[in-house]
C-alpha positions as CSV (number, residue, x, y, z in Angstrom):
1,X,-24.5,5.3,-5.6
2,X,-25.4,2.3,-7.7
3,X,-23.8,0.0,-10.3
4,X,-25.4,1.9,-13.4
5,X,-24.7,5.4,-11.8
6,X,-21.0,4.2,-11.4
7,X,-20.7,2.8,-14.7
8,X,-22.2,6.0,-16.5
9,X,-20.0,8.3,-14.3
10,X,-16.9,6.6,-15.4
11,X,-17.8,6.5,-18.9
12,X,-18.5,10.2,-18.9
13,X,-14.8,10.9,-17.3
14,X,-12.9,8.6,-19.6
15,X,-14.5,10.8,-22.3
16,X,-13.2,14.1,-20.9
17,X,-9.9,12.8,-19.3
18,X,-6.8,13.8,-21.7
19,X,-6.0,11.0,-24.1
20,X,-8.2,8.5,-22.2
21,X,-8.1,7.4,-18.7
22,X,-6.8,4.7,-16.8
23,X,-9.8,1.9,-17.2
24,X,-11.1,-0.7,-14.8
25,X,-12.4,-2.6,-17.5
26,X,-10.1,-5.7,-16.5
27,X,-10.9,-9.4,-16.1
28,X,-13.3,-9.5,-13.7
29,X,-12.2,-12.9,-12.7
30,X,-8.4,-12.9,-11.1
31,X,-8.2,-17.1,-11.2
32,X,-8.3,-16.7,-14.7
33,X,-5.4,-15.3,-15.4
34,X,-2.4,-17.3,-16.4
35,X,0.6,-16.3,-14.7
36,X,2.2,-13.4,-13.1
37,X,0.5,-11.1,-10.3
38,X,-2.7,-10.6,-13.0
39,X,-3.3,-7.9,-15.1
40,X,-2.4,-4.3,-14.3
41,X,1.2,-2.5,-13.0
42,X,2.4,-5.0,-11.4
43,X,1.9,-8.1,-13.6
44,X,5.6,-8.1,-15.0
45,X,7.0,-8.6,-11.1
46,X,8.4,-11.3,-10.4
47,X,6.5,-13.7,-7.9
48,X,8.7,-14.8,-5.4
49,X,9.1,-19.1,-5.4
50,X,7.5,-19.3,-1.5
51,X,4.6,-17.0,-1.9
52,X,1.5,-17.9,-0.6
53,X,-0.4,-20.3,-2.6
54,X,-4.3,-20.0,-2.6
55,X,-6.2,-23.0,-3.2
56,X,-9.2,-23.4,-5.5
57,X,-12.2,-21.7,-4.8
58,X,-15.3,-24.2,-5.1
59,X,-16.9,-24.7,-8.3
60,X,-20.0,-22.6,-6.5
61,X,-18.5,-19.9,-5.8
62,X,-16.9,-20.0,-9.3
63,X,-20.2,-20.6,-11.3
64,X,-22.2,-17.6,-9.1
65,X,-23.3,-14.5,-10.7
66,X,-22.4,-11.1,-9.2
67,X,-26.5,-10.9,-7.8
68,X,-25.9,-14.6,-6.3
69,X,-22.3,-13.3,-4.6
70,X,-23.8,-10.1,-3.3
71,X,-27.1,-11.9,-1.4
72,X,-24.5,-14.6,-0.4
73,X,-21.8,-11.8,1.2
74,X,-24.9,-9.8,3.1
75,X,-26.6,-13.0,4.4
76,X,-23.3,-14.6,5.9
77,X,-22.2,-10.8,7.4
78,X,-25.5,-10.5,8.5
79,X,-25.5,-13.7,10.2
80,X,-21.6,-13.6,11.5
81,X,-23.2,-10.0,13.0
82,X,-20.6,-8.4,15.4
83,X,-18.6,-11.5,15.3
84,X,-16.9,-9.7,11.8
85,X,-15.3,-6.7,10.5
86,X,-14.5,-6.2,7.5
87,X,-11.8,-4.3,6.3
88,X,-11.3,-2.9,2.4
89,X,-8.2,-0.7,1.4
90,X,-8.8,2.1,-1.0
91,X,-7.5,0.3,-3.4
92,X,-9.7,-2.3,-3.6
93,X,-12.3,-2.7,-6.8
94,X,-15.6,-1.2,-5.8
95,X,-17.8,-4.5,-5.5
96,X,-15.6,-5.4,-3.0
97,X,-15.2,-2.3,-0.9
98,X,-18.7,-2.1,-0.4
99,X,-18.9,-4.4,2.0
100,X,-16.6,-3.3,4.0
101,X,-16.9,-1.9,7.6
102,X,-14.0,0.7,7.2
103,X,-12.3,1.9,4.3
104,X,-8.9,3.8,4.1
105,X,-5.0,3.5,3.9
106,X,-2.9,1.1,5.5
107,X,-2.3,3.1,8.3
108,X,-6.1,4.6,8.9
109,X,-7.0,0.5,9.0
110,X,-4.2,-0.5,11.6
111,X,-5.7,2.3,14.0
112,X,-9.5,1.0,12.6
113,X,-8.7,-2.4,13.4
114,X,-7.9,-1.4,17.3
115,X,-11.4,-0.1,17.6
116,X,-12.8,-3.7,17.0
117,X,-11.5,-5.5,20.0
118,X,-14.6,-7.3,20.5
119,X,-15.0,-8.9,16.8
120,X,-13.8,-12.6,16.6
121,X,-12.9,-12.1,13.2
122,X,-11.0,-9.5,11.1
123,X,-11.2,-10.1,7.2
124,X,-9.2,-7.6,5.7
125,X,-10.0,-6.9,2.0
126,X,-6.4,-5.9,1.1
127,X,-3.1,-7.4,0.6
128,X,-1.0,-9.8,2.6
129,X,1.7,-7.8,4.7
130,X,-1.6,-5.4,5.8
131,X,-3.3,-8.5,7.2
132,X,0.0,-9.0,9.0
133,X,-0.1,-6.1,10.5
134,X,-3.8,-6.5,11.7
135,X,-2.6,-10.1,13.3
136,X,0.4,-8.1,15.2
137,X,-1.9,-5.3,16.5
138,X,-5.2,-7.3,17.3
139,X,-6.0,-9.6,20.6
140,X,-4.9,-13.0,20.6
141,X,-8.7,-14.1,20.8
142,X,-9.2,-12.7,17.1
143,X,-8.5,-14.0,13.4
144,X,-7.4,-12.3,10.7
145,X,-8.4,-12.9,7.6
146,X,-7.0,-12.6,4.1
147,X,-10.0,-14.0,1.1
148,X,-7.3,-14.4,-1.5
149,X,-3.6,-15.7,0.1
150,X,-2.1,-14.3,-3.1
151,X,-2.8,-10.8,-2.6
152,X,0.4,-9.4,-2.2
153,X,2.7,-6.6,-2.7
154,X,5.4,-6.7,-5.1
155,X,7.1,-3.6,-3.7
156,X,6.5,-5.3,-0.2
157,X,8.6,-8.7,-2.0
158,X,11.8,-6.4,-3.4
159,X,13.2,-6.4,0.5
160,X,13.4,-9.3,1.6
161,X,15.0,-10.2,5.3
162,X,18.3,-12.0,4.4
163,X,19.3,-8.9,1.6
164,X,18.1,-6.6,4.4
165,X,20.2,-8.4,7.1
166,X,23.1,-8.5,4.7
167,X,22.7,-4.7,4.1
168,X,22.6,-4.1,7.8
169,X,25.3,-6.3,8.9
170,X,27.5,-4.1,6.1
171,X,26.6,-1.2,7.5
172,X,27.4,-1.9,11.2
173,X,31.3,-2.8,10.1
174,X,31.8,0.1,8.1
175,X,30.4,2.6,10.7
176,X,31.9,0.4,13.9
177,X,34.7,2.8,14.0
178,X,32.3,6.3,14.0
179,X,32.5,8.9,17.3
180,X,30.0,8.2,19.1
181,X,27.6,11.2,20.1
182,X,25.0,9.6,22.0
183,X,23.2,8.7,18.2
184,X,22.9,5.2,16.7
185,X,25.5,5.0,13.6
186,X,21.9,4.2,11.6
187,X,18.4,4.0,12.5
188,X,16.2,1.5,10.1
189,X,12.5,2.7,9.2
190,X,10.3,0.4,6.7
191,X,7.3,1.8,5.0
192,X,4.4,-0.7,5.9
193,X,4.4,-2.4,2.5
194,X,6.8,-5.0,3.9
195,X,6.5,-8.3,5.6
196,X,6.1,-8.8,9.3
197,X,9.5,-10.3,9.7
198,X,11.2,-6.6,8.2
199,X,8.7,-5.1,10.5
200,X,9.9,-7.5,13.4
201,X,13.8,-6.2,11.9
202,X,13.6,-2.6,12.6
203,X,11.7,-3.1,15.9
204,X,14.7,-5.1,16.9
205,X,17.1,-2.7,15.8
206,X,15.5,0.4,17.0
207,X,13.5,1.1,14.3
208,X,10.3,1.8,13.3
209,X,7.6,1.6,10.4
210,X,6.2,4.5,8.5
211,X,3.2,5.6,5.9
212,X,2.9,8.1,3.1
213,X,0.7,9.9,6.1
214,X,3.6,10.1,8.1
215,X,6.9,9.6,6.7
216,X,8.3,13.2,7.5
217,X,7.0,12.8,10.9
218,X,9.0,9.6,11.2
219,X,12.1,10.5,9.6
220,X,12.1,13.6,12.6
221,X,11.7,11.0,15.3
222,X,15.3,8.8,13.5
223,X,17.2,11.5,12.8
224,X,16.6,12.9,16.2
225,X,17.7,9.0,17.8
226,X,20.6,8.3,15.0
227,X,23.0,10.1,12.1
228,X,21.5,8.1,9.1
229,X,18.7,6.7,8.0
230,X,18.0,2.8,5.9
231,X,14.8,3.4,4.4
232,X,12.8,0.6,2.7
233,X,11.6,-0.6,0.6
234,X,10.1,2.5,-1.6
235,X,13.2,4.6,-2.8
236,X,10.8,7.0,-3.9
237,X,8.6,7.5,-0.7
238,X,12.1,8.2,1.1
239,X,13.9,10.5,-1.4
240,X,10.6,12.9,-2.2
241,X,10.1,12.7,2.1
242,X,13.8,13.7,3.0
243,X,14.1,15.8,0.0
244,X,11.5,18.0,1.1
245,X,13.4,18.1,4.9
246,X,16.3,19.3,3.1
247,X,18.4,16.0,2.8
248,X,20.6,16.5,-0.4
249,X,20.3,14.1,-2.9
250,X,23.8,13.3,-2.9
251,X,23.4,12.3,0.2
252,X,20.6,9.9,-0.2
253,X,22.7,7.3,-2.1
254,X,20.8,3.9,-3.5
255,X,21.2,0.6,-1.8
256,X,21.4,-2.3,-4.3
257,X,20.6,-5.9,-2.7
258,X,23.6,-8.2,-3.6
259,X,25.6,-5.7,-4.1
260,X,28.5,-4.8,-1.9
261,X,27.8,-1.7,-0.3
262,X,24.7,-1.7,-2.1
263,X,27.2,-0.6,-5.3
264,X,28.3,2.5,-3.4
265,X,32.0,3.3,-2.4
266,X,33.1,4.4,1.3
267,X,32.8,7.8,1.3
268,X,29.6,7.9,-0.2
269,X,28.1,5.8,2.2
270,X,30.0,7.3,5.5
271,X,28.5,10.6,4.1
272,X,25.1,9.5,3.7
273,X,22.1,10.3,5.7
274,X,19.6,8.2,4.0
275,X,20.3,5.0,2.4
276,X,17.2,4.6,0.1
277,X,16.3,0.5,-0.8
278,X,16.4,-0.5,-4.6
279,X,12.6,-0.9,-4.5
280,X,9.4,1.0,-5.8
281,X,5.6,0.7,-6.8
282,X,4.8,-0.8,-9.9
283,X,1.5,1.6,-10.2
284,X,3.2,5.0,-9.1
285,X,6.3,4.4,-11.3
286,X,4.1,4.6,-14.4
287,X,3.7,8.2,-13.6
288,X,5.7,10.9,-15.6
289,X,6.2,14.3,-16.0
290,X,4.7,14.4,-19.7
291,X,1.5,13.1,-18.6
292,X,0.7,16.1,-16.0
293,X,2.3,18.6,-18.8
294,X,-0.8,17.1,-21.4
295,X,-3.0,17.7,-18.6
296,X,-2.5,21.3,-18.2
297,X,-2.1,21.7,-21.9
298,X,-5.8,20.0,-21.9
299,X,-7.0,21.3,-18.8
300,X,-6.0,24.8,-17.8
301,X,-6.1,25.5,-14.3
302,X,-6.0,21.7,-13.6
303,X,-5.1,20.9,-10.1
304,X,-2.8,18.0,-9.8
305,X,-2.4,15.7,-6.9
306,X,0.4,12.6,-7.2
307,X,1.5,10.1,-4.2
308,X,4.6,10.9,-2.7
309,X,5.0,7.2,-3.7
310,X,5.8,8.5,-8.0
311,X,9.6,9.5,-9.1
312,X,10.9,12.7,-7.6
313,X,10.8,14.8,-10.7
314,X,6.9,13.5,-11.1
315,X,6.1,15.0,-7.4
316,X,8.5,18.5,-8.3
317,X,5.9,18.8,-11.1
318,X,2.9,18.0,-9.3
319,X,0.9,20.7,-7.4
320,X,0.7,18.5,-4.2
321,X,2.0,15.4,-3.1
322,X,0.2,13.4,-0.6
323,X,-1.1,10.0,0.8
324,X,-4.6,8.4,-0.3
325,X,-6.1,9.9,2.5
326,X,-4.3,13.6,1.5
327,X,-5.8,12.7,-1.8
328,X,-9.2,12.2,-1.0
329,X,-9.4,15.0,1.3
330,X,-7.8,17.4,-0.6
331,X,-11.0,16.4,-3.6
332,X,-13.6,16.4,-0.6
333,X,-12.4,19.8,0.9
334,X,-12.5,21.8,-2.9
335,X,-15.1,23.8,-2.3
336,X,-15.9,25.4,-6.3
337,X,-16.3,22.8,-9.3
338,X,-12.6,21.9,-9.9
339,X,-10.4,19.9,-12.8
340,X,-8.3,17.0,-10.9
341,X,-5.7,14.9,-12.0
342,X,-4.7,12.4,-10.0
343,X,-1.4,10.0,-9.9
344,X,-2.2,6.8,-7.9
345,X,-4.5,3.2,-8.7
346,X,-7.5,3.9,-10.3
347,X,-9.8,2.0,-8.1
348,X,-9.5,4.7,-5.9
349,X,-9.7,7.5,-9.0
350,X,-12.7,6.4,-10.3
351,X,-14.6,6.2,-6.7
352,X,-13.7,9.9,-6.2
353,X,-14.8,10.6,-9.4
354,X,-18.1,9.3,-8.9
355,X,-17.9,10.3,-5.6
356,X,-17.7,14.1,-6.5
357,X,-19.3,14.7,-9.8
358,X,-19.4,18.3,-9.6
359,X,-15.7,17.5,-10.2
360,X,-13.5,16.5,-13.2
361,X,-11.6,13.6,-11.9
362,X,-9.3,11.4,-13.7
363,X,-6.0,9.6,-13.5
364,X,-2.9,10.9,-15.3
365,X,-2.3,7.6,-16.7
366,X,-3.9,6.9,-19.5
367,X,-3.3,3.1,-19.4
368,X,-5.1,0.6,-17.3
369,X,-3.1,0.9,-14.0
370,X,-4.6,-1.0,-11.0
371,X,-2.6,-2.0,-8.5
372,X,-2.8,-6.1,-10.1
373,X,-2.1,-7.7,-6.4
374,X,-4.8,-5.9,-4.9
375,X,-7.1,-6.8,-7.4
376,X,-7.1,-10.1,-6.9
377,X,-9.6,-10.0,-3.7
378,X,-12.7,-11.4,-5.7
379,X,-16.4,-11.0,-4.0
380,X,-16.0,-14.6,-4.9
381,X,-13.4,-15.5,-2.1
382,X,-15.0,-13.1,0.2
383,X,-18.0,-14.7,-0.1
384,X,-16.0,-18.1,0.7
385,X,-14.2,-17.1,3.7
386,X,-17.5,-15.7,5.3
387,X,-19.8,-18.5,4.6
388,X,-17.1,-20.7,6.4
389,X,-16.8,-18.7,9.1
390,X,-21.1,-19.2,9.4
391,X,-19.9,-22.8,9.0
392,X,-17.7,-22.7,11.9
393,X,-14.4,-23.2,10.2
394,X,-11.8,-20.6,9.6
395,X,-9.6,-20.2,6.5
396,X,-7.1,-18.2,5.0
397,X,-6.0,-17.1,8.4
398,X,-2.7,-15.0,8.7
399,X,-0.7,-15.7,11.8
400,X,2.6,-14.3,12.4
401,X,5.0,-16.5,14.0
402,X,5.1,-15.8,17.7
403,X,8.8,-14.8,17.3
404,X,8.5,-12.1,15.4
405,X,5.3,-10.7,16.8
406,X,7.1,-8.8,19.7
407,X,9.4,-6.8,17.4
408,X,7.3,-6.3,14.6
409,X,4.5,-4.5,17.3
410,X,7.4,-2.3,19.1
411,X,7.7,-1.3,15.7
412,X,4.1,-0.4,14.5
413,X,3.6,1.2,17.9
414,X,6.1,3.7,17.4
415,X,4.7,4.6,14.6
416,X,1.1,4.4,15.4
417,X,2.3,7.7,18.0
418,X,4.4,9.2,15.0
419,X,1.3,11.0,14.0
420,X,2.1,13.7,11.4
């Protein structure tokens, strides 16, 4: 589909879409923005004082037009050839993700990435712990690539490893004393948005990492191995999973970093069966309940479709709940002309939308809610880091430290065979 095609598409959508959609119209430029993440969701968050720092793109790549990037990104892949693949997240704005080799979730691109053992070079169009996780799963011959090193996650910064270790170390003294049944006291599982060193964690500990494609599936495979569950750091992936399991929600009590107990008492903890993480999405918390009751008021018959990554009573209202991949399968599968609204970052609304015009498509937000992290992969820095891999020199490479690559890939294995 082209540019124009896209454009008009979007425009027509924002003009049926209750209220008014969530808009791309951003700053196409994410090195001008002043401070903070950038604009969108996450641009309040705070930015933790050893993220990574990206250096200044060259005044050429600055200065290009969108034409100049586009013949400058399909000349160096054309010339880099086999040597590259290029990975782009649903997430990512669309003149980005149309470069890339594969597109999906985190967890369809960790499996994508395995397919590409031959490629000397992984640039993942995405945010930082997902390169990570591409470094830990790929051949030591190979370099992963991140174009901007301040893509990040800010649900991936709200657990960080010493508050995690703290939490943990808390929990092993107050359940030394437990029977013992053959089960671990608790079993850690992190959802992928997390660094490589909280992957590395739960590996350790006998663990494992998760996705919105298979968190239930996971959750089976711990509770089978220990009596409790630490889940982080998305409280709301974890409660909406084990609520549909059954788990009551007394029983799911939240763990507060630098807090003892995580601000919990004894019994409430020792009667717990998932400790849920103080942590969320800055995107899928903007969700509420009122915005999917104005769409059916507007749209009769509308089907909705939320990630299981939105606050519990956001999912209860929703028709279905369901990773990016549920999402765009669920639109691709509808086989009659159907209304959709849809809770999760509008990059990925507005491609379905054009996608599938024979649909009405739109997010239930009707403020501009990208995911602000993910949007600052420019073609601009793509652009850079291919031209000097042409060039011979590599940059922006992500590299987990040897001692927690072990770990962290016990971990993603485990849940690379925890298919749902």
């Amino acid at each position: 589909m082209s540019t124009q095609t896209l454009s008009s598409t979007i425009t027509r959508l924002t003009l049926k879409a209750p209220g008014s959609t969530c808009s791309s119209s951003l700053s196409s430029n994410p090195w001008d923005t002043p401070a903070g993440y950038g604009p969108g969701a996450s641009q309040d968050d705070v930015i933790p004082a050893d993220y990574p720092k990206q250096q200044k793109l060259p005044e050429q790549y600055l200065e290009a037009s969108d034409e100049e990037l586009d013949e400058r990104i399909r000349a160096a892949k054309a010339t880099l050839g086999d040597d590259v693949v290029l990975l782009g997240h649903f997430y990512q704005r669309d003149e980005v993700v149309k470069y890339a080799d594969f597109v999906g979730d985190s967890f369809q691109l960790a499996n994508a990435a395995l397919t590409k053992d031959k490629a000397k070079y992984i640039v993942f169009c995405g945010v930082h712990f997902m390169a990570e996780t591409a470094d830990v799963l790929s051949t030591d011959e190979q370099a992963v690539i991140l174009p901007n090193l301040s893509a990040g996650c800010s649900m991936a910064d709200m657990a960080d490893t010493p508050s995690v270790q703290q939490c943990w170390d808390e929990l092993m003294e107050l359940y030394k004393d437990e029977e013992d049944d053959g089960r671990a006291a608790v079993i850690p599982v992190t959802y992928m948005n997390c660094s490589a060193a909280l992957k590395a964690f739960v590996g350790r500990n006998g663990g494992l990492v998760c996705t919105s494609s298979n968190a239930k599936t996971v959750l089976e495979w711990a509770f089978e191995r220990g009596r409790r569950v630490l889940f982080f750091p998305d409280q709301h992936l974890g409660r909406n999973t084990a609520k549909a399991m059954g788990v009551p929600l007394e029983q799911m009590p939240m763990w507060t970093p630098r807090k003892a107990l995580g601000g919990n008492d004894e019994a409430t903890m020792k009667d717990a069966r998932v400790i849920l993480w103080h942590g969320f999405c800055s995107v899928h918390k903007r969700f509420n309940t009122a915005q999917i009751d104005k769409a059916r008021a507007e749209y009769p018959g509308v089907r909705v479709i939320v990630h299981p990554e939105c606050p519990m009573e956001v999912v209860d209202a929703a028709d279905e709940a369901g990773s990016t991949d549920y999402i765009q399968k669920a639109i691709a599968n509808a086989t009659e002309p159907t209304t959709f609204a849809i809770g999760t970052e509008i990059n990925m609304v507005n491609r379905l939308a054009a996608q599938y015009p024979e649909h009405t498509i739109f997010c239930l937000d009707p403020v501009i809610c990208p995911c602000s992290t993910m949007y600052r992969i420019h073609p601009g820095y793509l652009a850079w880091v291919l031209e000097e891999l042409v060039e011979g020199r590599i940059v922006n490479r992500i590299e987990v430290p040897e001692a927690d690559q072990g770990d962290a890939k016990i971990a993603l294995e485990r849940m690379l065979a925890a298919r749902p």
